[in-house]
TITI-842368 format. One line per field, with one value per atom (N, C-alpha, C): atom name; residue in one letter; x, y, z. Coordinates in steps of 0.05 Angstrom, whole numbers. Layout:
N
at = CA	...
aa = A	...
c1 = X	...
c2 = Y	...
c3 = Z	...
This chain:
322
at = N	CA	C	N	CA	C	N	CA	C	N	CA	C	N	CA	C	N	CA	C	N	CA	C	N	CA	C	N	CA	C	N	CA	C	N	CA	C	N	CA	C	N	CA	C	N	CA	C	N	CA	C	N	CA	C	N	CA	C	N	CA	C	N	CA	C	N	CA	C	N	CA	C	N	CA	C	N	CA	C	N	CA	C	N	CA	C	N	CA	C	N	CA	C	N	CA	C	N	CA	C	N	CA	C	N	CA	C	N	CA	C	N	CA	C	N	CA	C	N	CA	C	N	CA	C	N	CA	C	N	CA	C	N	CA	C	N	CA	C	N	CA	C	N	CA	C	N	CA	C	N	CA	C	N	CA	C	N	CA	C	N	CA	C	N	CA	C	N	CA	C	N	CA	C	N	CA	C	N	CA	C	N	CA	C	N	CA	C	N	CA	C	N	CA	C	N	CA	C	N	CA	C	N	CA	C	N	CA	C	N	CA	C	N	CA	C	N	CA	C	N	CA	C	N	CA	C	N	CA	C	N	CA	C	N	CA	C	N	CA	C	N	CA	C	N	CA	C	N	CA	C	N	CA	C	N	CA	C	N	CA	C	N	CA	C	N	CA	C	N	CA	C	N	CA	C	N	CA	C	N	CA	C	N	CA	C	N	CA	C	N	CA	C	N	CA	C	N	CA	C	N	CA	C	N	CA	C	N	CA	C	N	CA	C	N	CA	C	N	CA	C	N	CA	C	N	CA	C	N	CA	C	N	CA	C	N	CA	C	N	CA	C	N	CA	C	N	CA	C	N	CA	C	N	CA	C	N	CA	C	N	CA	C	N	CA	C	N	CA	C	N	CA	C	N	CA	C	N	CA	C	N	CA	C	N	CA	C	N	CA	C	N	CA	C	N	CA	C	N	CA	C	N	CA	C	N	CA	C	N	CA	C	N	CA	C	N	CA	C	N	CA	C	N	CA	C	N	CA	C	N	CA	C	N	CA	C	N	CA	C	N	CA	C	N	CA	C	N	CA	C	N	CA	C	N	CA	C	N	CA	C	N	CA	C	N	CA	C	N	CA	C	N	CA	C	N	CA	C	N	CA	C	N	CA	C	N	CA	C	N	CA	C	N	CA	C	N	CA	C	N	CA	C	N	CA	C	N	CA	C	N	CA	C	N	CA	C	N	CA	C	N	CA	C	N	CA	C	N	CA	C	N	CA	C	N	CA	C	N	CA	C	N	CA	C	N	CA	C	N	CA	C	N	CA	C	N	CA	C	N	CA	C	N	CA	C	N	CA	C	N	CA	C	N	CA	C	N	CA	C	N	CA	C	N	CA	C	N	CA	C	N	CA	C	N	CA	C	N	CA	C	N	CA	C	N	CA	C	N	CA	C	N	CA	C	N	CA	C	N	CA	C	N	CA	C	N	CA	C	N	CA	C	N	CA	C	N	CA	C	N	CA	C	N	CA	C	N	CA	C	N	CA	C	N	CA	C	N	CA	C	N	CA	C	N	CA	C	N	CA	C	N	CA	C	N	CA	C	N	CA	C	N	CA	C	N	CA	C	N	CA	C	N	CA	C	N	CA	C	N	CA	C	N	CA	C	N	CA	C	N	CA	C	N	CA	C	N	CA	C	N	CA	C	N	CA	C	N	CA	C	N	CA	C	N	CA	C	N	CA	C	N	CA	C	N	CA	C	N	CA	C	N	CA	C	N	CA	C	N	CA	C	N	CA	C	N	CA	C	N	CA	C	N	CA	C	N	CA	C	N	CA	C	N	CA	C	N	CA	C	N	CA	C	N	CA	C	N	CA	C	N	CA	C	N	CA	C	N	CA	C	N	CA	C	N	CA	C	N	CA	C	N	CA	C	N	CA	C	N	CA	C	N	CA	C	N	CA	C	N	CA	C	N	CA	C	N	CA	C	N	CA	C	N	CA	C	N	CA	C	N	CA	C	N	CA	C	N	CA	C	N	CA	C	N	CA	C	N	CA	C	N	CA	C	N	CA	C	N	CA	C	N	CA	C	N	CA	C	N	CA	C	N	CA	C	N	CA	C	N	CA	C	N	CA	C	N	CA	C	N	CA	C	N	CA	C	N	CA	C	N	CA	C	N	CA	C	N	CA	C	N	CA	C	N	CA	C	N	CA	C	N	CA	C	N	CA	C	N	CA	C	N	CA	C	N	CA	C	N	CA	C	N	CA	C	N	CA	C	N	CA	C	N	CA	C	N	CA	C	N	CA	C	N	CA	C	N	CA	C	N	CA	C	N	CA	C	N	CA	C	N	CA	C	N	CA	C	N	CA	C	N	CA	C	N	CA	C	N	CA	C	N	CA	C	N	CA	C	N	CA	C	N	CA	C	N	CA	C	N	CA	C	N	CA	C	N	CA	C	N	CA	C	N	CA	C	N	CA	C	N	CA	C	N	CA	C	N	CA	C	N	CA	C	N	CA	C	N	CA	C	N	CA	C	N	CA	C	N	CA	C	N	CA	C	N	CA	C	N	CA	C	N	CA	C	N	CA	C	N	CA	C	N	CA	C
aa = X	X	X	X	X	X	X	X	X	X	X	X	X	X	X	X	X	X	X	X	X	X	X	X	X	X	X	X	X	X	X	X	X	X	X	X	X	X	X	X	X	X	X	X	X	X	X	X	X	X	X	X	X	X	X	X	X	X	X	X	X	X	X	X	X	X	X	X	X	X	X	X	X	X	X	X	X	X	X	X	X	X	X	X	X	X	X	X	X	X	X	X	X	X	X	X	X	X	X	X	X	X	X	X	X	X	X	X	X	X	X	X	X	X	X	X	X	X	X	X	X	X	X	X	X	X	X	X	X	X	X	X	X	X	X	X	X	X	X	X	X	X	X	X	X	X	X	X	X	X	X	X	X	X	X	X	X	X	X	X	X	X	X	X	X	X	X	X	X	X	X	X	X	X	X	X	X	X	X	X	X	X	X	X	X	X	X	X	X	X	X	X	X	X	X	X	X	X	X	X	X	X	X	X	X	X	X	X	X	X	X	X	X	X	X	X	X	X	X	X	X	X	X	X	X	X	X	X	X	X	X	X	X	X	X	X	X	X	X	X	X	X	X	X	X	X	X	X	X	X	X	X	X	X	X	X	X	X	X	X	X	X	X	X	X	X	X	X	X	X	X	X	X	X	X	X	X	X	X	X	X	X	X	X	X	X	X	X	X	X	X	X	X	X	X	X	X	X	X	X	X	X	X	X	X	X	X	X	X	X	X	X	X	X	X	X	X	X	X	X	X	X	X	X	X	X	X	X	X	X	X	X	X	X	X	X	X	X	X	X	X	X	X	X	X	X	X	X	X	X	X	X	X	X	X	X	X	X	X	X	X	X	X	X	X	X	X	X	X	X	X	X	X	X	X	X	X	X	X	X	X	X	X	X	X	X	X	X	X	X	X	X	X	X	X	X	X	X	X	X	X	X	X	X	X	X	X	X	X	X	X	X	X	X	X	X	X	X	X	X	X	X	X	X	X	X	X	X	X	X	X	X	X	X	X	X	X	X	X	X	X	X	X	X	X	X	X	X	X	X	X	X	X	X	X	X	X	X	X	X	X	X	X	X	X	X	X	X	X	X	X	X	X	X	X	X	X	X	X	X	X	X	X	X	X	X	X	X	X	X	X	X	X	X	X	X	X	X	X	X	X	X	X	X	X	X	X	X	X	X	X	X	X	X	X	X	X	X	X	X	X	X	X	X	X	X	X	X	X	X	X	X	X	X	X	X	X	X	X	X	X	X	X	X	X	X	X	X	X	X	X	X	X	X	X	X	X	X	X	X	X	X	X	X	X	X	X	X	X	X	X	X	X	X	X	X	X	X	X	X	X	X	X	X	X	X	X	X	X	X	X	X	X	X	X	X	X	X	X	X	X	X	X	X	X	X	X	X	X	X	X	X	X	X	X	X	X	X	X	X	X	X	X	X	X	X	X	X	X	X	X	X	X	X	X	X	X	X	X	X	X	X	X	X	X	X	X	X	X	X	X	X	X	X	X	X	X	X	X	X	X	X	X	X	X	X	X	X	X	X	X	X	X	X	X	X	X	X	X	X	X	X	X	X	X	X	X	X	X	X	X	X	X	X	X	X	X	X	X	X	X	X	X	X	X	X	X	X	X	X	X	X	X	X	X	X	X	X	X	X	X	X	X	X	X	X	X	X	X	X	X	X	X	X	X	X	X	X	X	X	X	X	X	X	X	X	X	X	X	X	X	X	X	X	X	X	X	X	X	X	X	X	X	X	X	X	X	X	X	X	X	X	X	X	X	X	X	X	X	X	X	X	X	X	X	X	X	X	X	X	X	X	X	X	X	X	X	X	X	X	X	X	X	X	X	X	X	X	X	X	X	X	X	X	X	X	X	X	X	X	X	X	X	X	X	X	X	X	X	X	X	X	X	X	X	X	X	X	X	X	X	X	X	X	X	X	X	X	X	X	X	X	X	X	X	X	X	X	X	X	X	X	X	X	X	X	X	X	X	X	X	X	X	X	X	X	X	X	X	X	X	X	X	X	X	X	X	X	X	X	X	X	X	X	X	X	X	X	X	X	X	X	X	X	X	X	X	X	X	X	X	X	X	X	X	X	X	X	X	X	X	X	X	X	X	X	X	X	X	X	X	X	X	X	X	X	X	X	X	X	X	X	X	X	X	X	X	X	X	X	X	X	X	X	X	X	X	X	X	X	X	X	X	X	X	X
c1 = 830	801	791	803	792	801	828	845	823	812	793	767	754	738	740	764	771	767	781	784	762	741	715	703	699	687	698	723	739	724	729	719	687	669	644	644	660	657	664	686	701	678	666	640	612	612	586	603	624	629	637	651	642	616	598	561	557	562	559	570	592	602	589	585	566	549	532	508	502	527	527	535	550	562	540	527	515	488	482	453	424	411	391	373	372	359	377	399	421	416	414	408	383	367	339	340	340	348	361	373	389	374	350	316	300	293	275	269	238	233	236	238	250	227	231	203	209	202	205	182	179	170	154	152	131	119	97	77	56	61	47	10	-4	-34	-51	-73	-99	-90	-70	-56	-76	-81	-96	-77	-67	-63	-77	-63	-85	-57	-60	-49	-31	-53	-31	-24	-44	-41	-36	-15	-14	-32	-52	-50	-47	-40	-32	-36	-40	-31	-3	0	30	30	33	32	64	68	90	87	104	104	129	117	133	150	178	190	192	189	198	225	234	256	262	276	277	261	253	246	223	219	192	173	149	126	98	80	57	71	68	63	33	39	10	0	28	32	56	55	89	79	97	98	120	118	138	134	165	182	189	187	189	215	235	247	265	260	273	296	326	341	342	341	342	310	293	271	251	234	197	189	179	163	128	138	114	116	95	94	67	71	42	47	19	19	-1	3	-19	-15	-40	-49	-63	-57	-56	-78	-89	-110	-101	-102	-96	-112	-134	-161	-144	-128	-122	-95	-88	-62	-75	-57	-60	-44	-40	-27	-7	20	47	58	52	56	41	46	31	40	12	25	12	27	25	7	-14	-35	-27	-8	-1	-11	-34	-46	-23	-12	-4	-11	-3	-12	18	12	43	30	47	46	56	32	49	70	60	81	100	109	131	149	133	143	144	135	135	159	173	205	221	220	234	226	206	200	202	204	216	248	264	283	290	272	283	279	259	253	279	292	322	341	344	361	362	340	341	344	340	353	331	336	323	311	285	269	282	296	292	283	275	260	274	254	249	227	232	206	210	189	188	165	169	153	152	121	116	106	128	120	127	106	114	133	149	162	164	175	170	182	161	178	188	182	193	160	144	121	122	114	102	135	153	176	174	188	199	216	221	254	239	275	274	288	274	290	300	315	329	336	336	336	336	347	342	320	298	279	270	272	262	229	226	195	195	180	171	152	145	131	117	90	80	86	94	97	72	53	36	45	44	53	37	63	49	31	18	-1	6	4	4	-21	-33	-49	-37	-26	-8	-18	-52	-63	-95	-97	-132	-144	-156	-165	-203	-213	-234	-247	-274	-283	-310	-325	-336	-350	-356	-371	-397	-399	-434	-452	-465	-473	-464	-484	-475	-461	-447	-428	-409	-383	-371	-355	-337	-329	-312	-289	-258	-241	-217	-199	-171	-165	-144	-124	-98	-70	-58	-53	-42	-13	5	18	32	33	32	64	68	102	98	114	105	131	143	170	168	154	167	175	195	202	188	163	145	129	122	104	80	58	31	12	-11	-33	-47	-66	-83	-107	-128	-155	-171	-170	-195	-186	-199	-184	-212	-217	-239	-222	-237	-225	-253	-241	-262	-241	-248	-230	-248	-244	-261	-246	-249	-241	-266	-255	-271	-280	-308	-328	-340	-317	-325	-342	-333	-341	-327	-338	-330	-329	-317	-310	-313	-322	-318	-313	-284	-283	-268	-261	-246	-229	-218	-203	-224	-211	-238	-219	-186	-175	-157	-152	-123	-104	-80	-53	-31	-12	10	33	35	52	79	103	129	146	152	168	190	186	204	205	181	181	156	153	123	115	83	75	50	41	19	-3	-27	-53	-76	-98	-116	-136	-151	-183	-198	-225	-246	-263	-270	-293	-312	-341	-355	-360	-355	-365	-388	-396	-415	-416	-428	-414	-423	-409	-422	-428	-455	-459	-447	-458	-453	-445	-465	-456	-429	-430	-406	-390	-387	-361	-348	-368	-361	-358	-368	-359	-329	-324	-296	-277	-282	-266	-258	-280	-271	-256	-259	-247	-229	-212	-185	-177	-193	-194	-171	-143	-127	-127	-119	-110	-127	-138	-157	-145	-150	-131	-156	-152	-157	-149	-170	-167	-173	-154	-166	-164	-188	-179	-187	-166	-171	-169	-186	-173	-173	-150	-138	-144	-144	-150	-118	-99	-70	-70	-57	-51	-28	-5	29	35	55	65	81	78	100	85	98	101	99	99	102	79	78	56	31	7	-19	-31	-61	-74	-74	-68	-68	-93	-97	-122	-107	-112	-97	-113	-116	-124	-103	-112	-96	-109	-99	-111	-83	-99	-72	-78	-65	-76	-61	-65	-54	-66	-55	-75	-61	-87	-85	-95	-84	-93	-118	-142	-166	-178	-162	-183	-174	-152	-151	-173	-177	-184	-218	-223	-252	-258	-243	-244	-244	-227	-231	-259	-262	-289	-307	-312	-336	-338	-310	-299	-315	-304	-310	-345	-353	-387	-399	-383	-400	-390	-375	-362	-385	-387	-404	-433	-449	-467	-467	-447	-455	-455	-427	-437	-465	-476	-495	-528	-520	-542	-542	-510	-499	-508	-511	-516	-542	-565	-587	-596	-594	-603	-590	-569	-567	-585	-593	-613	-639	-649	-673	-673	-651	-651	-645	-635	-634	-661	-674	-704	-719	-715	-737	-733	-709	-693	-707	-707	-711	-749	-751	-791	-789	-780	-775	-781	-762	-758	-777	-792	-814	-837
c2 = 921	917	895	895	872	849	848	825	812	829	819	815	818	809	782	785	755	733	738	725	715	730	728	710	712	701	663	670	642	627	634	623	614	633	622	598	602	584	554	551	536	520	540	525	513	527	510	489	490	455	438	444	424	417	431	432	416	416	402	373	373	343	330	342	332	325	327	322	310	301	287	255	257	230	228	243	239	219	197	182	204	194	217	206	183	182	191	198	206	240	243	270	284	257	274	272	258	254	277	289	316	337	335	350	345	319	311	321	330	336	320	329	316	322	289	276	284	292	298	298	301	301	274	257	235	226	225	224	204	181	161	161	161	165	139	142	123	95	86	59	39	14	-3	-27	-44	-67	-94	-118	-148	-165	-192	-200	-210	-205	-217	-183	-156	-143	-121	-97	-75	-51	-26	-18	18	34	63	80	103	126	139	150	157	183	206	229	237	256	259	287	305	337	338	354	342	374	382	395	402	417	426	426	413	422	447	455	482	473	446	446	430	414	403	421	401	422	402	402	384	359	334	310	294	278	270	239	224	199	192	171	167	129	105	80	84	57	58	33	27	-5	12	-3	-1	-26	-25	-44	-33	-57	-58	-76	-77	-96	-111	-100	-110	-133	-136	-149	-124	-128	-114	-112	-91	-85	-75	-64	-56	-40	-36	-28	-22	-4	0	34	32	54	77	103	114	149	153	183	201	231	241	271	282	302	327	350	376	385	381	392	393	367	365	380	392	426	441	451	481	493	512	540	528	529	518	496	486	463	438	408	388	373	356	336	315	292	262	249	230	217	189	169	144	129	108	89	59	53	36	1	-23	-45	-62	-72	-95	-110	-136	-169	-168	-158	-167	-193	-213	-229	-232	-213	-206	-183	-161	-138	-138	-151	-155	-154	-175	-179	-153	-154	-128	-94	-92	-60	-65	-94	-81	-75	-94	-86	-61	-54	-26	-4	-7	7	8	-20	-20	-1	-14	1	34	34	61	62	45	49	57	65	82	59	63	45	60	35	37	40	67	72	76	57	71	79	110	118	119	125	131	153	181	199	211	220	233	256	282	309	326	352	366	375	380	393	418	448	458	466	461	465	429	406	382	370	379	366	336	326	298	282	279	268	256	233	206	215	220	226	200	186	163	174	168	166	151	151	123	130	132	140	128	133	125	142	133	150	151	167	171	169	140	131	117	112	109	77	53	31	28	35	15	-8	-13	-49	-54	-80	-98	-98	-91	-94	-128	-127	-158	-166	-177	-176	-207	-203	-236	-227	-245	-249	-267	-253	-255	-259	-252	-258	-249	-262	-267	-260	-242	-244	-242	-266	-273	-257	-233	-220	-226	-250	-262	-286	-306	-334	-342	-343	-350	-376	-385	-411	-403	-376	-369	-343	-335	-308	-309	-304	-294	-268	-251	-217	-229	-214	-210	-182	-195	-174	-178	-168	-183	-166	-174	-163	-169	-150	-163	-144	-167	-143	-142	-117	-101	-97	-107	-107	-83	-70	-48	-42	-45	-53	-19	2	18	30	58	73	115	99	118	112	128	120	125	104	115	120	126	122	98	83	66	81	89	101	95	70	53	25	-3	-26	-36	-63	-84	-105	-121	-151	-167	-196	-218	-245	-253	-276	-293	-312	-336	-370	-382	-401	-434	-446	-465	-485	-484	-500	-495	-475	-459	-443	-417	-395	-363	-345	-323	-299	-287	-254	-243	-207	-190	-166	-148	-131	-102	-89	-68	-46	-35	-13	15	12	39	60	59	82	81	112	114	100	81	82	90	102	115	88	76	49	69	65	76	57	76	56	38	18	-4	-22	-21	-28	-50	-56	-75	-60	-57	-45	-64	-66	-81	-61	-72	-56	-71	-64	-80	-77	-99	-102	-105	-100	-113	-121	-150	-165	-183	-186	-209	-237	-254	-276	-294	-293	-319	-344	-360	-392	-416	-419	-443	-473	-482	-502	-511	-486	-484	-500	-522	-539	-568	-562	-583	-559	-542	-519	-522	-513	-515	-537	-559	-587	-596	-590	-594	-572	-553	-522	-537	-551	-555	-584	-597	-624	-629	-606	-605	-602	-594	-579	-551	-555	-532	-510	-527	-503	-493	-475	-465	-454	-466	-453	-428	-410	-383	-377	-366	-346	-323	-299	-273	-253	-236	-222	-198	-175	-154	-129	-112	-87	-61	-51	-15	-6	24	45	72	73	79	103	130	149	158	150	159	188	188	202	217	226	228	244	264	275	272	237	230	204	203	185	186	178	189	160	160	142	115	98	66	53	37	20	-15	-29	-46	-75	-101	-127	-140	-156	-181	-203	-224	-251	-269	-272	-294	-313	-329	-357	-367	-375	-385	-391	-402	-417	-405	-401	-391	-412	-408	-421	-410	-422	-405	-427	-441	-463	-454	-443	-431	-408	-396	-373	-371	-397	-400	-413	-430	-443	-425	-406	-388	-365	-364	-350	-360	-382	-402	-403	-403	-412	-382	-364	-332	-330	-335	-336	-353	-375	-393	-377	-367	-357	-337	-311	-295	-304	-318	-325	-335	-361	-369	-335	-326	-303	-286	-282	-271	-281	-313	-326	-325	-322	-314	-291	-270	-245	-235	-254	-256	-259	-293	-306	-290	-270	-263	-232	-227	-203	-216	-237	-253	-263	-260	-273	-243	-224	-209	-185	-192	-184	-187	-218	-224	-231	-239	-219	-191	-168	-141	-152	-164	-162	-180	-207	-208	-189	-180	-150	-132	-139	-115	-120
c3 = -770	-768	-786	-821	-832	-821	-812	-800	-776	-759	-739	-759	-764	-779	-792	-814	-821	-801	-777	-762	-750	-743	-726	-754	-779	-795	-794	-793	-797	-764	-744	-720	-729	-733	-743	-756	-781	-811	-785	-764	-758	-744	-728	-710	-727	-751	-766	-779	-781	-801	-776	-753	-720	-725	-722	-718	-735	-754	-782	-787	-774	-773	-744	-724	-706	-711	-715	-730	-757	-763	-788	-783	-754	-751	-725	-712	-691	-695	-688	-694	-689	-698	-694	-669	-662	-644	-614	-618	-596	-592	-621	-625	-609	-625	-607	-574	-567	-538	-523	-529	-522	-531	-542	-536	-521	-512	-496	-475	-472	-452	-422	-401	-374	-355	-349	-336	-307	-280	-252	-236	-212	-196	-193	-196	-199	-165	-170	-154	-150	-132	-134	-120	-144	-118	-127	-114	-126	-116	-104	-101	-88	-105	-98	-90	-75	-68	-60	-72	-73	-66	-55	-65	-87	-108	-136	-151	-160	-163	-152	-167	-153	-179	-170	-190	-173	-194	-181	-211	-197	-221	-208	-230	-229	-241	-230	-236	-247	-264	-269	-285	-280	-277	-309	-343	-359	-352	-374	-360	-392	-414	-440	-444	-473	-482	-495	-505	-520	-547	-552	-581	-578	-558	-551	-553	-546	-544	-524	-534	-519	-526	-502	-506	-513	-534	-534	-533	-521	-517	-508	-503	-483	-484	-484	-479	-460	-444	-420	-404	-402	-392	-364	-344	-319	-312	-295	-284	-255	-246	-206	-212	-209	-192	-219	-251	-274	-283	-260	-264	-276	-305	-306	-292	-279	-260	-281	-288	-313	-338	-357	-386	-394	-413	-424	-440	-445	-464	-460	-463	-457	-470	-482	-491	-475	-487	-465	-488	-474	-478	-472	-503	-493	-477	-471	-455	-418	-413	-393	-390	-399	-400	-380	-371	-353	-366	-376	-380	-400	-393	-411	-391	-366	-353	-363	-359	-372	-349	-331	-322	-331	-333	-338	-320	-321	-308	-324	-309	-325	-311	-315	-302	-299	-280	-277	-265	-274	-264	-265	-230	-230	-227	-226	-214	-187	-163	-143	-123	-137	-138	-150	-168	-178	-170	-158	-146	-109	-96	-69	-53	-65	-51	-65	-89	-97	-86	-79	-68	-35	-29	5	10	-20	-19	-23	-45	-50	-26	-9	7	36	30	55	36	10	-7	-18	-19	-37	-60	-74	-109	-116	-146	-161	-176	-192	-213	-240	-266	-284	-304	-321	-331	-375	-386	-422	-429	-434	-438	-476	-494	-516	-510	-519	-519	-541	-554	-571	-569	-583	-578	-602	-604	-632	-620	-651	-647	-666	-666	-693	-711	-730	-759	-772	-745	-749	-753	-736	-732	-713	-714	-684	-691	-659	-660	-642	-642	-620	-604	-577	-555	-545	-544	-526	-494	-474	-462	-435	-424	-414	-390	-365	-336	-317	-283	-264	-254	-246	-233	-197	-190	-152	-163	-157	-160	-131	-120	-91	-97	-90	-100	-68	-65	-34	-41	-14	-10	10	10	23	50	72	104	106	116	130	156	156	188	205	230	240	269	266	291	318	334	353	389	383	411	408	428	414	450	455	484	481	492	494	518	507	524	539	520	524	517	525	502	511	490	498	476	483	464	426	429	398	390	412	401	417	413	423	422	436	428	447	429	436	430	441	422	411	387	369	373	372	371	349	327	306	300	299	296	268	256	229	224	200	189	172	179	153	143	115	104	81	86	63	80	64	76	88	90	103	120	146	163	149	161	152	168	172	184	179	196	188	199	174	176	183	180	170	159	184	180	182	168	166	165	186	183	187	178	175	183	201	218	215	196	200	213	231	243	217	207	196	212	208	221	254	254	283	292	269	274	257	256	239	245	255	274	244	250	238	259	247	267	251	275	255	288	258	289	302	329	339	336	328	328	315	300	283	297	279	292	271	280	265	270	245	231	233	244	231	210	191	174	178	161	171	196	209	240	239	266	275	290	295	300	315	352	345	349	338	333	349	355	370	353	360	339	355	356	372	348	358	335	351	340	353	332	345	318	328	311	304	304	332	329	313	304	281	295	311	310	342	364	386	407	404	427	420	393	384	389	382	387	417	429	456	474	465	469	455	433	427	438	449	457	479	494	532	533	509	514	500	497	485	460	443	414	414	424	435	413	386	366	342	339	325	291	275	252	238	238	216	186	172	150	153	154	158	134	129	108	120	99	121	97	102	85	94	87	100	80	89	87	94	77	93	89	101	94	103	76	80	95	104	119	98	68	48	22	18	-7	-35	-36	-64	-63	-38	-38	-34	-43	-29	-21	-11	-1	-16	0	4	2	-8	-4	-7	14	2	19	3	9	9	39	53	53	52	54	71	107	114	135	134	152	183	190	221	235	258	280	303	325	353	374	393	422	431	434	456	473	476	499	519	531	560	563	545	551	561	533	535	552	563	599	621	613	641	649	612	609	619	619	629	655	668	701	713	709	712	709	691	690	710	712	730	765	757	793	794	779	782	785	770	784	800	818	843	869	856	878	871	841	850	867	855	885	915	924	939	954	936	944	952	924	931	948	961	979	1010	1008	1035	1037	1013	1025	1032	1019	1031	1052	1063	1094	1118	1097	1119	1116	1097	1095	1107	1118	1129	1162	1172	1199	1206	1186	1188	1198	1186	1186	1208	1216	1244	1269	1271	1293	1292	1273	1278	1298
């Protein structure tokens, strides 16, 4: 019995001077790290898109260590494909706790010309965003401690869909308006379908004229695909009879600026509503169209004189015979 005893004592003694030299040769910032609470679920919402900027909140669900406790700040380096994607700093409010769960509200801002090419890649690829976080959390009996920590993260980035105006069908022209309808067709490079809710466009042609239009109906974008969409818009003609004097006498190619803004709603779990600004340029063909429009107006009214002039004749035939 003492023999087992000894023994059980010696095993103890054996594991506190291990513990002890662990922790003696172990760095402490390695150390703490193997407390750190663990960041999950992240959840991208609020997402605004521009040309040059991206900005989003970033929800993130914290997970306690055995020795953690509230976070009350966190800084954090973002990287794609070894490039910054973003950084910043941000505090956080006990008020905004529920119960013993805490989630993270991290306001984020990219350079979309810096992140553009990289999140469609990531969206063929699938890789994960690189993440350093530095988080501050009590701890007890230690009071307010630093865990670094260092990760691949399942973070999700919208990418900007690309648009091209691909056909232009002229519904009608008239000295100072004309109404059409646009075919644009929509690149959509993440890896989620979306909805389009709600589209505004503004087609301006220089020195011509200026459409404003929008969609009369949801369309469901699939990911990774083109998609075309239709617009109906009327514009405004700038300076009518030179317009239409240069339209008929061979003015073929019309160059555009279009700006346009959605309204998206992902098809996804981690993602929420889109809001996002386009700005893009190109030129379309409309002199056939506006030629035929004219040809077609002028046909219909000759038949409707046509039509006229044969009930006035057979009007007065009828009062004849009487």
């Amino acid at each position: 019995m003492k023999r087992g005893l000894k023994i059980f004592l010696l095993v103890i003694l054996g594991l506190i001077i291990v513990g002890g030299v662990v922790l003696a040769t172990t760095p402490t910032r390695k150390l703490l790290s193997l407390f750190a609470p663990k960041i999950d679920r992240l959840r991208i919402t609020d997402t605004r898109i521009n040309e040059e900027m991206v900005t989003m909140n970033v929800l993130a669900h914290v997970q306690p260590s055995l020795v953690s406790g509230f976070v009350d700040s966190m800084s954090y380096r973002l990287s794609l494909y070894g490039t910054q994607i973003a950084k910043g700093n941000k505090s956080f409010e006990r008020d905004d706790r529920k119960g013993d769960a805490q989630t993270l509200k991290i306001p984020m801002t990219m350079n979309h010309n810096v992140t553009r090419e990289l999140v469609r890649r990531q969206a063929k690829e699938g890789d994960k965003v690189q993440a350093y976080l530095q988080i501050f959390s009590d701890v007890p009996l230690l009071g307010r401690k630093k865990f670094i920590i260092e990760e691949d993260l399942d973070m999700v980035i919208p990418a900007l869909p690309g648009a091209t105006v691909t056909d232009l069908k002229i519904t009608d022209f008239g000295l100072d308006e004309m109404e059409m309808v646009m075919t644009m067709q929509l690149d959509n490079p993440n890896e989620f379908d979306f909805y389009i809710r709600d589209m505004k466009m503004t087609l301006n042609f220089p020195e011509k004229m200026t459409s404003v239009g929008g969609n009369v109906k949801d369309y469901l974008v699939k990911a990774q695909s083109v998609t075309p969409i239709q617009i109906q818009a009327v514009s405004d003609v700038k300076k009518p009879l030179k317009t239409t004097f240069k339209t008929l006498t061979g003015d073929q190619v019309w160059p555009y600026s279009m700006k346009t803004h959605m309204v998206l709603e992902p098809k996804s779990d981690v993602v929420g509503t889109v809001e996002m600004d386009a700005v893009k340029t190109g030129e379309i063909n409309v002199v056939q169209q506006v030629k035929k429009i004219i040809k077609n107006n002028k046909e219909e009214k000759k038949a409707e004189k046509a039509e006229k002039k044969a009930e006035k004749k057979a009007q007065k035939q009828k009062e004849e015979t009487k």
